[in-house]
Each structure stands twice: as structure tokens, then as C-alpha cells.
TIBAKOL-675883 format. One record per residue (C-alpha): y, z, x; residue in three letters. Coordinates in Angstrom, 2 decimals. Example, Ala and Ser with C-alpha at 12.3 -4.5 7.8 and 13.67 -1.06 7.14 Angstrom:
SITE        yy        zz        xx   code
SITE     -4.50      7.80     12.30    ALA
SITE     -1.06      7.14     13.67    SER
This chain:
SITE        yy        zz        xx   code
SITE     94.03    -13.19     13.15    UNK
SITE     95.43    -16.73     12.91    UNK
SITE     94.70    -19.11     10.61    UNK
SITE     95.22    -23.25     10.71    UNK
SITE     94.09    -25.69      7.61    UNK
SITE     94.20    -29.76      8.41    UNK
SITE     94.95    -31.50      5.11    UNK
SITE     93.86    -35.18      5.46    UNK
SITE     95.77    -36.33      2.59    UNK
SITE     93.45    -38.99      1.07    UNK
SITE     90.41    -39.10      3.63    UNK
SITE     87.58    -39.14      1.43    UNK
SITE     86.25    -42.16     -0.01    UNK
SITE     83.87    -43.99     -1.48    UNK
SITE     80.20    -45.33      0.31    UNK
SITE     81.54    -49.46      1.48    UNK
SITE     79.79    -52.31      2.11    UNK
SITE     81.15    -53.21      4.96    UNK
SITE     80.35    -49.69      6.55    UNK
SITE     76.79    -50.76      5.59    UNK
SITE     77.19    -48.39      3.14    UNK
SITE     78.87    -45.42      4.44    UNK
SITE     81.87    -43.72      4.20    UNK
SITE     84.87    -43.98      6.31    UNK
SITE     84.47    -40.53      7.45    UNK
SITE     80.77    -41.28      7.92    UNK
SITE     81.58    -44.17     10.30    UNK
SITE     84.81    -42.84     12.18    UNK
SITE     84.22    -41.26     15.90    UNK
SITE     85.32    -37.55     14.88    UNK
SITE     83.65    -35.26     17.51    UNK
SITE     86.13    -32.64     16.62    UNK
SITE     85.21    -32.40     13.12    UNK
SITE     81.80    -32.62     13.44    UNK
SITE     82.29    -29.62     15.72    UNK
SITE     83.29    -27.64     13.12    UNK
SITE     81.16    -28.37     10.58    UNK
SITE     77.58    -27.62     13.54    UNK
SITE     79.87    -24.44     14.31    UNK
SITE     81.23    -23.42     11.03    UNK
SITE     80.17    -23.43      7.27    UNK
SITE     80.42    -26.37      5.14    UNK
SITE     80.90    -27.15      1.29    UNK
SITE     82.85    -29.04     -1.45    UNK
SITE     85.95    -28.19     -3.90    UNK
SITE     87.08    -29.11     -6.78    UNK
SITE     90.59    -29.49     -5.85    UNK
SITE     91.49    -31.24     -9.04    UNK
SITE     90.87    -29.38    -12.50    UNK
SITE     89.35    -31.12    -15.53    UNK
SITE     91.85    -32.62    -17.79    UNK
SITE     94.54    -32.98    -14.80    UNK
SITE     95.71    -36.06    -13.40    UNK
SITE     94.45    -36.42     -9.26    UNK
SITE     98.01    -36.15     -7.77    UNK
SITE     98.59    -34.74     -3.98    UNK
SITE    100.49    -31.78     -6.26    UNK
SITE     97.86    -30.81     -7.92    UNK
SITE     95.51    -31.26     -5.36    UNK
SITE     97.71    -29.33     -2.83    UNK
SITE     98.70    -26.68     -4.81    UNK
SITE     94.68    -25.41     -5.28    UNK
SITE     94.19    -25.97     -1.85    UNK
SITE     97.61    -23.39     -0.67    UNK
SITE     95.09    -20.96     -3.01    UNK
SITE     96.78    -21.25     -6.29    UNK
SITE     95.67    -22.62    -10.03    UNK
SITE     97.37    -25.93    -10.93    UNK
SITE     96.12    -24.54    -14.88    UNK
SITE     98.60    -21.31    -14.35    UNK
SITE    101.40    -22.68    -12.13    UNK
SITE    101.49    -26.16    -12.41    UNK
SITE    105.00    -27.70    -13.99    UNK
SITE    105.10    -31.18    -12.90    UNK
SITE    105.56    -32.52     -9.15    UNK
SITE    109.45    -33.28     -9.37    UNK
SITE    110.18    -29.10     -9.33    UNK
SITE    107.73    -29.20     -6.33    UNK
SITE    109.69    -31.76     -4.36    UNK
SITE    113.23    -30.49     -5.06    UNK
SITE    113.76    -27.51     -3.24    UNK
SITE    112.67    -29.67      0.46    UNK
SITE    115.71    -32.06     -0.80    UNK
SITE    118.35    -29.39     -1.86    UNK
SITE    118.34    -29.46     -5.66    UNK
SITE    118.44    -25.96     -7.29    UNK
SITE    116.65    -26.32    -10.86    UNK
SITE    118.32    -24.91    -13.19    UNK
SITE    115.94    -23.45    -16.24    UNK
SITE    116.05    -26.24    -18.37    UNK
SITE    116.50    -29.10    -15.60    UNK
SITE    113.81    -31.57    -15.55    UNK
SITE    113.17    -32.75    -11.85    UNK
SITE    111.39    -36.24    -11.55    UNK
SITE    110.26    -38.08     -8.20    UNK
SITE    112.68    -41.17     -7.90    UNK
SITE    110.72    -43.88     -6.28    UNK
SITE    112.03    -47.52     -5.08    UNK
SITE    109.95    -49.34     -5.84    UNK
SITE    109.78    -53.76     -5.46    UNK
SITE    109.10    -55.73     -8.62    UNK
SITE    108.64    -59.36     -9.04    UNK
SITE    108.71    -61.20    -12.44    UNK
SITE    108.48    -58.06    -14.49    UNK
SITE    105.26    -56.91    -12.11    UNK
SITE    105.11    -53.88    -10.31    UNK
SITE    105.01    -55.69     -6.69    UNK
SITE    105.10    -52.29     -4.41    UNK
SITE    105.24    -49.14     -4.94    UNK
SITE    107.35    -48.06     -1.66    UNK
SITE    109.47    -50.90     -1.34    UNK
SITE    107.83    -52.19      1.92    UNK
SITE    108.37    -48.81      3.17    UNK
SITE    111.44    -48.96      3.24    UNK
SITE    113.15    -46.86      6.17    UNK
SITE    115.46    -43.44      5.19    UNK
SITE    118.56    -44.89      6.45    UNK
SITE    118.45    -47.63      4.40    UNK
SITE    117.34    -45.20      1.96    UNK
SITE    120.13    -43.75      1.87    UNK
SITE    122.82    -46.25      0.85    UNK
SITE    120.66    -46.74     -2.12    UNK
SITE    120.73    -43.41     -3.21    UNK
SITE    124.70    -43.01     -2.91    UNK
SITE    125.07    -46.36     -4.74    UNK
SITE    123.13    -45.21     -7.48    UNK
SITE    125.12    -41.76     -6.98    UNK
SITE    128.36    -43.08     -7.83    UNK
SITE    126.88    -46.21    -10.48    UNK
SITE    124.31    -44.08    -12.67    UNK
SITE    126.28    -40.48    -12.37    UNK
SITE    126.71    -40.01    -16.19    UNK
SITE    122.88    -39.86    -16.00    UNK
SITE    121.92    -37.51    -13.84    UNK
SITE    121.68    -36.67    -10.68    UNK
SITE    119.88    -38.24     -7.49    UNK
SITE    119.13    -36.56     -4.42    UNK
SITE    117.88    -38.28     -0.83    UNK
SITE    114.34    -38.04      0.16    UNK
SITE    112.27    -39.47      2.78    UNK
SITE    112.03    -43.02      3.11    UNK
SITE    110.74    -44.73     -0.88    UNK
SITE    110.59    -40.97     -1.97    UNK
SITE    113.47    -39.24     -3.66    UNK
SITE    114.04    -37.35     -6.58    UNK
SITE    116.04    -37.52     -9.75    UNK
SITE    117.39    -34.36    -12.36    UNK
SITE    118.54    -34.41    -15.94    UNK
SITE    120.46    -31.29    -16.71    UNK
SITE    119.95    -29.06    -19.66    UNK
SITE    117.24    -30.46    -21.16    UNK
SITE    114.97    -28.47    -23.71    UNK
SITE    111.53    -29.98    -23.89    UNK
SITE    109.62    -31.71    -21.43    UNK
SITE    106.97    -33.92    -23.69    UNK
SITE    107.52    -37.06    -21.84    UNK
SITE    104.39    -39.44    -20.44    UNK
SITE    105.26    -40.90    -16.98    UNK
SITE    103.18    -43.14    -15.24    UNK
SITE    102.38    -42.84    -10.29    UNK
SITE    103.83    -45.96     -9.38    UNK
SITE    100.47    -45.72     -6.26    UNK
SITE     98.47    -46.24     -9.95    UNK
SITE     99.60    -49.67    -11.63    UNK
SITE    100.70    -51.81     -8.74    UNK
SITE     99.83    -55.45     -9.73    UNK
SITE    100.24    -54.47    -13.83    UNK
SITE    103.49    -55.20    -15.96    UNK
SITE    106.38    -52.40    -15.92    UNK
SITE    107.05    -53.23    -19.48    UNK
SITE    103.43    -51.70    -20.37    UNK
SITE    104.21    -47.77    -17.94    UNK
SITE    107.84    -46.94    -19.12    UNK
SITE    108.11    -43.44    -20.37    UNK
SITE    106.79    -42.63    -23.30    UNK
SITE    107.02    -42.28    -26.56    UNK
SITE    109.47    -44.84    -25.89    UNK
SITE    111.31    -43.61    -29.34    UNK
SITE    111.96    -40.22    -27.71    UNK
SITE    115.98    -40.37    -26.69    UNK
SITE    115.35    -39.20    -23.73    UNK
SITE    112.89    -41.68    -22.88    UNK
SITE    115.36    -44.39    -23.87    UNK
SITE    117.75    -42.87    -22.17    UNK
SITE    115.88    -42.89    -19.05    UNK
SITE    113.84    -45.91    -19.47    UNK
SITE    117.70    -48.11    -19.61    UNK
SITE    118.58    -46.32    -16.54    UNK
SITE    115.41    -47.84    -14.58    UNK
SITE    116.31    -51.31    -16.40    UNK
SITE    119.85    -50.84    -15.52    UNK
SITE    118.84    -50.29    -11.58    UNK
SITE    117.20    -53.46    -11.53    UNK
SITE    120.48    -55.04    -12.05    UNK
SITE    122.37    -53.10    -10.09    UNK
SITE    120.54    -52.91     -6.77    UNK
SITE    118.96    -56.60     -7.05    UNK
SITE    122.13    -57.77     -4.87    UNK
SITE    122.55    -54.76     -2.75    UNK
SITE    123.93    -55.46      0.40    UNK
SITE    120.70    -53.24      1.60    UNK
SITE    118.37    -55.66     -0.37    UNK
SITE    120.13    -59.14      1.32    UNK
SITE    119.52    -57.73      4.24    UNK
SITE    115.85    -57.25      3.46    UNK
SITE    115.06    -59.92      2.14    UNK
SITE    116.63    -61.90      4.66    UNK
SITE    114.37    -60.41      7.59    UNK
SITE    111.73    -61.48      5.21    UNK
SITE    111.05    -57.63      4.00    UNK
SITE    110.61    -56.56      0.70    UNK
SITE    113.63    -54.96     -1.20    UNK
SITE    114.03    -51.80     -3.17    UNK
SITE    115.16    -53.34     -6.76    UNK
SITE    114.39    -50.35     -8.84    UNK
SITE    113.58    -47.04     -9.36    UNK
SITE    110.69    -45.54    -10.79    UNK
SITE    110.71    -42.26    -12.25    UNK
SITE    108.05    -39.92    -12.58    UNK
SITE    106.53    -36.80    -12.28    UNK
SITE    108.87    -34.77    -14.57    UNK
SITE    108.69    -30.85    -14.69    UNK
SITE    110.54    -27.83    -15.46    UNK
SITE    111.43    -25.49    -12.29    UNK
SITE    107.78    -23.40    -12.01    UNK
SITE    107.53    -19.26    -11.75    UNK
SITE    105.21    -18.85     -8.80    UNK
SITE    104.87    -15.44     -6.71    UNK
SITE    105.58    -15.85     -2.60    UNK
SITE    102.41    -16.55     -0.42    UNK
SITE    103.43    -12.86      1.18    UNK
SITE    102.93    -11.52     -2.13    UNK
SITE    100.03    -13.28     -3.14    UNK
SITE     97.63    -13.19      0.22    UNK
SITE    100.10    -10.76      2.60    UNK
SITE    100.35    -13.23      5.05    UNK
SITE    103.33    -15.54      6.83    UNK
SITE    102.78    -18.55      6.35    UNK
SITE    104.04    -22.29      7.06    UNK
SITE    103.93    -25.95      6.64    UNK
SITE    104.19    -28.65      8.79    UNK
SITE    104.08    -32.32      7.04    UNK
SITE    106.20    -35.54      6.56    UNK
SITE    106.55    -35.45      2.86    UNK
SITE    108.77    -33.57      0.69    UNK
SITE    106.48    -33.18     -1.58    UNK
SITE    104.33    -30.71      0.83    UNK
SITE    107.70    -29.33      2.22    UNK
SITE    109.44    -28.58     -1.57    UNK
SITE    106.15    -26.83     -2.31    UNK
SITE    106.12    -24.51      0.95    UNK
SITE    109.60    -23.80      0.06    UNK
SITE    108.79    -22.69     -3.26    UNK
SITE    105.89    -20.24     -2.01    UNK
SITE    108.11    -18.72      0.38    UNK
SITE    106.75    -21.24      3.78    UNK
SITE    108.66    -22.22      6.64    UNK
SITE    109.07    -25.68      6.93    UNK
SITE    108.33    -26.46     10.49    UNK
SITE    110.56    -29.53     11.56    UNK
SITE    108.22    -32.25     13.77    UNK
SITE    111.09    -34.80     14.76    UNK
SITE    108.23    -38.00     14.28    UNK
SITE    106.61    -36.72     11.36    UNK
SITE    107.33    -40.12      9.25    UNK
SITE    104.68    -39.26      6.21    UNK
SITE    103.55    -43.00      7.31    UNK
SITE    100.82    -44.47     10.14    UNK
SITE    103.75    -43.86     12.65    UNK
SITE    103.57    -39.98     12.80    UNK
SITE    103.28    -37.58     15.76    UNK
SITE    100.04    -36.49     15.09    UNK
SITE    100.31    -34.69     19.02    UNK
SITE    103.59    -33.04     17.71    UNK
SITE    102.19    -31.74     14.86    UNK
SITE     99.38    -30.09     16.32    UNK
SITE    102.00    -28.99     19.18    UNK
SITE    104.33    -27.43     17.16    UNK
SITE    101.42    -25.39     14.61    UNK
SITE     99.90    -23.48     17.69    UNK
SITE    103.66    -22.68     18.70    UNK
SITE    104.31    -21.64     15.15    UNK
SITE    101.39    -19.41     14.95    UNK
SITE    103.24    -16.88     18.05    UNK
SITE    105.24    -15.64     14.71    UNK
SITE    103.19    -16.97     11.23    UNK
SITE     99.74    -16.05     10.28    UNK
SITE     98.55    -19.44      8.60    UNK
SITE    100.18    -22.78      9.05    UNK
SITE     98.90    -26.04      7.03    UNK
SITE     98.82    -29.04      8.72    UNK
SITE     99.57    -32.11      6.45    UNK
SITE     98.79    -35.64      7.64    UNK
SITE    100.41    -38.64      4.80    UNK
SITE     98.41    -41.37      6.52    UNK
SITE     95.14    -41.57      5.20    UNK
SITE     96.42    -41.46      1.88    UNK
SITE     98.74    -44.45      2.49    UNK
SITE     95.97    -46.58      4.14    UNK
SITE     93.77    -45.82      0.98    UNK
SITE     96.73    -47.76     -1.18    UNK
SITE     97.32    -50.38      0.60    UNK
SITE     93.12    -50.67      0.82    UNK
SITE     93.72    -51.00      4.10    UNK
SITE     90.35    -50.03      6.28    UNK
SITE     91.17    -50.21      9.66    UNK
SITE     94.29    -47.70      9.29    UNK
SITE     92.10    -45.17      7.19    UNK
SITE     89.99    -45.12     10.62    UNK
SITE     92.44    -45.29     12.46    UNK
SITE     94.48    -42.35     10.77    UNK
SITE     91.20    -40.14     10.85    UNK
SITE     90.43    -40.95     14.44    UNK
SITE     93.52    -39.82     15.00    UNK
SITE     93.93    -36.48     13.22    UNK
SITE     90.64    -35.73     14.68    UNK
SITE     91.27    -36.27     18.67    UNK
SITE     95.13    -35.83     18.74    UNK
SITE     95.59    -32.36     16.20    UNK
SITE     91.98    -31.17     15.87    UNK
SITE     90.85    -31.78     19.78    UNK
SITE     94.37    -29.87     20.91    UNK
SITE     93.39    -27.04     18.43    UNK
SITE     90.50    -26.69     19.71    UNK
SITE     91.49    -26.24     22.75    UNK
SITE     94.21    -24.16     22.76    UNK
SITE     93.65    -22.02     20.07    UNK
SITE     91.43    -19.64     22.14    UNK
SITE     94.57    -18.21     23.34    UNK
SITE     94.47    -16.49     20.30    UNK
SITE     92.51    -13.05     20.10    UNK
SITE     90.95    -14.25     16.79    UNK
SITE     91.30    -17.58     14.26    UNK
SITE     89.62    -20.10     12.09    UNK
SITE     90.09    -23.32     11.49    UNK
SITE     89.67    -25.87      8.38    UNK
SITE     89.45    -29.01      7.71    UNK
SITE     89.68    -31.02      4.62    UNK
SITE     91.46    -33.74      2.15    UNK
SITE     93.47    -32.49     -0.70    UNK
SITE     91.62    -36.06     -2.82    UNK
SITE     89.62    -39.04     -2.47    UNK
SITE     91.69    -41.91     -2.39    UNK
SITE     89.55    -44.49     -1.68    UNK
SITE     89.73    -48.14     -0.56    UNK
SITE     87.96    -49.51     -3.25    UNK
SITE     90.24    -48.39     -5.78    UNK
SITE     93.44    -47.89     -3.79    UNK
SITE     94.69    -44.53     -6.23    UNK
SITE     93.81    -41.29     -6.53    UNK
SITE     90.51    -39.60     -7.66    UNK
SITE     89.31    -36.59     -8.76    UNK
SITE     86.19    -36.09     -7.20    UNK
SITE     85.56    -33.47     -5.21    UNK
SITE     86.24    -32.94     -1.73    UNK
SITE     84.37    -31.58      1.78    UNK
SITE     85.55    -29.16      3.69    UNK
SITE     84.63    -27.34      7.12    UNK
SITE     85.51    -24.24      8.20    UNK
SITE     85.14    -22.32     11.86    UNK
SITE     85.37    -19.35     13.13    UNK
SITE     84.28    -18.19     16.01    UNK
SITE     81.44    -16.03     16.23    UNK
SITE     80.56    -15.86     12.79    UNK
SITE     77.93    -17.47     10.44    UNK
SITE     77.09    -21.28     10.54    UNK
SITE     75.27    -23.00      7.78    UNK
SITE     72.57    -26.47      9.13    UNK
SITE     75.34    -28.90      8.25    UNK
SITE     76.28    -31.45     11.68    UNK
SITE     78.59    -33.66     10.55    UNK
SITE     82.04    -33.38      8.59    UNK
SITE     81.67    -36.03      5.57    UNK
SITE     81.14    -36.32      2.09    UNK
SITE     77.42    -35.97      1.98    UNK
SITE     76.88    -33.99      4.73    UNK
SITE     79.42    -31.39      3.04    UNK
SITE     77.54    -31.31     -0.17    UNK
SITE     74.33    -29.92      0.78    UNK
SITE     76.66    -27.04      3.02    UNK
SITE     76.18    -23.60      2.60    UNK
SITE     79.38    -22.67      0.48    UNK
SITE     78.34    -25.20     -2.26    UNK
SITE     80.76    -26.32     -4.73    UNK
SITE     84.23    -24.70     -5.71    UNK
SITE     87.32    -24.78     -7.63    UNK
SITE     90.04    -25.64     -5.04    UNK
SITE     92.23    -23.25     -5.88    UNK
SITE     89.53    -19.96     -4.72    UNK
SITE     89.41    -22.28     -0.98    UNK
SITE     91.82    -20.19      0.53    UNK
SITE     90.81    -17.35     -0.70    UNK
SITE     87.30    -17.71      0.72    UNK
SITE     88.79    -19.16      4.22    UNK
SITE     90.73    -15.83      4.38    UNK
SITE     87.29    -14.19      4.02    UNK
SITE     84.98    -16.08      6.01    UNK
């Protein structure tokens, strides 16, 4: 039996006007999905607990069929084994973003997307400058990550960049800003400003008329997690296949292979072909791969409409329509589909609200549902569930 869950990071949304009132996933051309909801079983999840913040971790974590409530530390820990930090007990891992700010305002939260190689001079600088501090380790282009050694509580507030673009910086530094650590750290993100305003990476920017990466941001703190192997937990061999650490760090920690797609970007850019290419090659030797696509999710924060269709139209005809057809081959499989969140245009962040999902496989039951979207979903056969019992009942069905 093989298994294969598509993870449209951020594809839900919200009913917009000028969709005369529907969705985006309503409105998009997605044969493919709609084909698996008339074929399969539909419902909703809850990928995001009560009283937790709506963060691709989080949301992620449920849907790879484990509770945020039990094993959730913080979304640094998650990202640092895909970038080669080994936490230490009391190290607290945080995401590192560069960020842009202007006047004191949080301008953008990915620095105009700013590419890995240039990336990367950034993060050596800041290597060498803010060493006494801690220690940074290179991500994928805006997204790195940051460790303070031997710390022994983690009670510090941190504030998504993706959640207060447009606001003051002064009014999301860590808090309680008379913690020492939170001094401590909250200098160091002052201190970058100064130090990487002049960059020679940043002149050059700035001169092509791009948008430099003047700061960090730090957030997303967490102590390294105990969490039992995906073997252990559901038997099977499993694997990921994504463009953001943050999906690859938490494969790694479960035990996943990370398969390597050369243009996965995590961005509008990536090989959506390749990625559904190199899952039905992975699954001659793993049981279950997830399939993570970065785009929706980055066309919901930047509000932008016509690459939110364009991303779904896209993970529908050039990852679902190739599984489709090729993963007959296979004796036996099923086949998911789903967003970890919301994040819709309207609001350009994160939600919690919960989610559709489709599942197919062949030859078994099929609810009356005939379309894959948000309302269609919720009056599917499977109703409404926690996220983190999803995989458990796609293993089932």
C-alpha cells in the first residue's frame, strides 16, 4: 500500500468579492481535486488546537498525525535539524528572519525575497559580528535560524514577522522586555540594523532598486522536542518532499527522508512537475511521502490573488494530474489533499479555522461531495476533526 498527502500550505481562504463571493478554491480550474473529492470521502480538520497560535508548525505537525498539545516546543527546534544545528537540552532554537524595515516600520517580512546566495553573506557577516551571542545557521532564502546555548527557561513572547507587517517594531520585540534575555536579544536585533544597513549585499540591492535585508527578526523560540520516529508511531517509511526547512527540520526529527527536488524554491518559482516526479519515484522504497507546496501560503501574504490561483492551478494539474496518472502502477494507494491553514487574502496571516480535505482510494467508499473546497468539504462524510487523528484515519480509510 502506498500512501501520498498534498499539503497546500495556505490554500484556504476566505469567500471574496471579487470572486463574486467565492473562494479561491471555489473559483480555480482544479479537475484533479475535484476528482478526488466525487471519488473519495470528504471532511474538515481542525489542524490548529484552541489556545495555539495558527503557525505552518503547528498546523503541520497535526497533519504528519501528531498532537501539537503533547509534542509541540516551539518552531525553531523544528527547523534546526534541516539546517545542521544539534540542540543541545537547554538550547533555545529561534527562526532568524531578514527582514526590511523602513522608519522604525516593519516594511517586509522576507526582505524582497531575498535569494540564498545572497543569503548567505549575511549570515557569515553576522557569524563573525554577533558571535558572542549566539549562533546563526544558513537557511533558505529570508529563512534561517538562530541558537542561544545553555539557557534554562524558555518564557519569552515572540512575535511572526508574516503577522505585523505595516506596524512599528518598537511595539513586537520580545517580551517581557525586562527579562535579560530578552534584552539581550532584543539589542542584538537593534544592533543588526546597524550593522547590515551598509552591507555590501544591501548596496547592491538597493541599487537594482530591490529591497534590502537590514535586520533580523527572531522568533519562534523552543527547546529541542522528545518525539517518537514515524516508524514507531504508524510502522511505516516515510518522507518529505518541500522547499522549506521548516517542513524538512520536522521530517528529520520524525525520522523522514528529505527528498532533494533541485527547483523546489519554497516560493511561486518551484518545480511543482519535479515534485510530483520525484514522490512517485520515492514511493519504489517509502510507504507515505508528503508533498509540501510554500506557494499558496506566500501569495496569501502578499494578498496577492492571481498567484493564489495560480499556485493552486498549479499543484492541481502539474503534481495532482501526474499522480493520478501514474500512481496506478502501484498495486494499491490513496491519495490526499489538503492545506495545513487558511491564510487568506483578506487578512494576509495565518488563521485558525479549519481546513478541507479529500481523500481517495480506489475502490473504496465515496461520500456525495463533487468538489474540493471549503464548503463543499464541510457537509463531507468524515465531518469535522482534530488534525492531528487525519493521518490516522487516512491510514484507515
Amino acid at each position: 500500500m502506498k500512501y501520498v498527502v498534498v499539503i497546500g500550505d495556505g490554500m484556504a481562504d476566505y469567500p471574496l468579492e471579487e470572486l463574486d463571493g467565492k473562494t479561491p478554491l471555489q473559483s480555480c480550474h482544479t479537475p484533479h481535486m475535484d476528482h478526488i473529492a466525487r471519488e473519495g470521502v470528504s471532511g474538515m480538520l481542525k489542524t490548529v488546537p484552541d489556545g495555539m497560535d495558527p503557525g505552518s508548525d503547528v498546523a503541520n505537525l497535526s497533519i504528519m498525525g501528531y498532537d501539537p498539545h503533547q509534542y509541540y516546543t516551539g518552531r525553531g527546534p523544528l527547523e534546526a535539524a534541516s539546517v545542521g544545528a544539534e540542540l543541545k537540552d537547554n538550547d533555545v532554537a529561534f527562526r532568524c528572519n531578514l527582514i526590511n524595515t523602513q522608519d522604525g516600520i516593519l516594511s517586509d517580512f522576507n526582505a524582497g525575497h531575498i535569494s540564498t546566495e545572497e543569503a548567505s553573506e549575511i549570515i557569515e557577516y553576522l557569524k563573525q559580528t554577533f558571535y558572542q551571542y549566539g549562533q546563526f545557521y544558513l537557511g533558505t532564502s529570508y529563512r534561517h535560524l538562530f541558537v542561544f546555548p545553555h539557557l534554562k527557561s524558555n518564557r519569552l513572547i515572540s512575535t511572526p514577522p508574516h503577522d505585523v507587517v505595516g506596524e512599528p517594531l518598537k511595539e513586537h520585540r520580545l517580551k517581557p522586555e525586562d527579562n535579560d534575555l530578552a534584552r539581550k536579544l532584543n539589542q542584538l536585533i537593534d544592533l543588526s540594523f546597524e550593522k547590515l544597513k551598509n552591507h555590501p549585499v544591501n548596496q547592491k540591492r538597493s541599487a537594482n532598486g530591490q529591497k534590502t535585508a537590514n535586520m533580523i527578526w527572531l522568533w519562534g523560540q523552543g527547546l529541542k522536542p522528545e518525539i517518537p520516529s514515524f516508524k514507531t508511531e504508524y510502522g511505516l517509511k516515510g518522507a518529505t518532499i518541500t522547499g522549506v526547512d521548516l517542513i524538512k527540520g520536522m521530517g528529520a526529527c520524525l525520522g523522514l527522508d528529505n527528498i532533494k527536488v533541485p527547483g523546489a524554491t519554497g516560493y511561486y518559482d518551484t518545480d511543482y512537475c519535479g515534485k510530483a516526479k520525484n514522490a512517485l519515484k520515492s514511493l519504489k522504497d517509502h510507504d507515505l511521502v508528503f508533498i509540501h507546496v510554500e506557494a499558496p501560503d506566500e501569495a496569501g501574504h502578499a494578498g496577492d490573488l492571481t498567484e493564489k490561483t495560480k499556485a493552486i492551478e498549479r499543484i492541481d494539474k502539474r503534481i495532482l494530474g501526474k499522480l493520478l496518472d501514474e500512481l496506478p502502477q502501484f498495486d494499491d494507494y490513496s491519495l490526499a489533499i489538503l492545506p495545513d491553514h487558511p491564510t487568506p487574502i483578506p487578512v494576509r496571516t495565518h488563521t485558525s479555522d479549519p481546513v478541507p480535505y479529500a481523500m481517495h482510494h480506489p475502490g473504496q467508499k465515496k461520500d456525495d461531495v463533487q468538489f474540493y473546497d471549503e464548503f463543499s468539504a464541510n457537509n463531507g462524510s468524515q465531518g469535522i476533526r482534530p488534525g492531528h487523528m487525519f493521518l490516522r484515519n487516512f491510514l484507515d480509510y
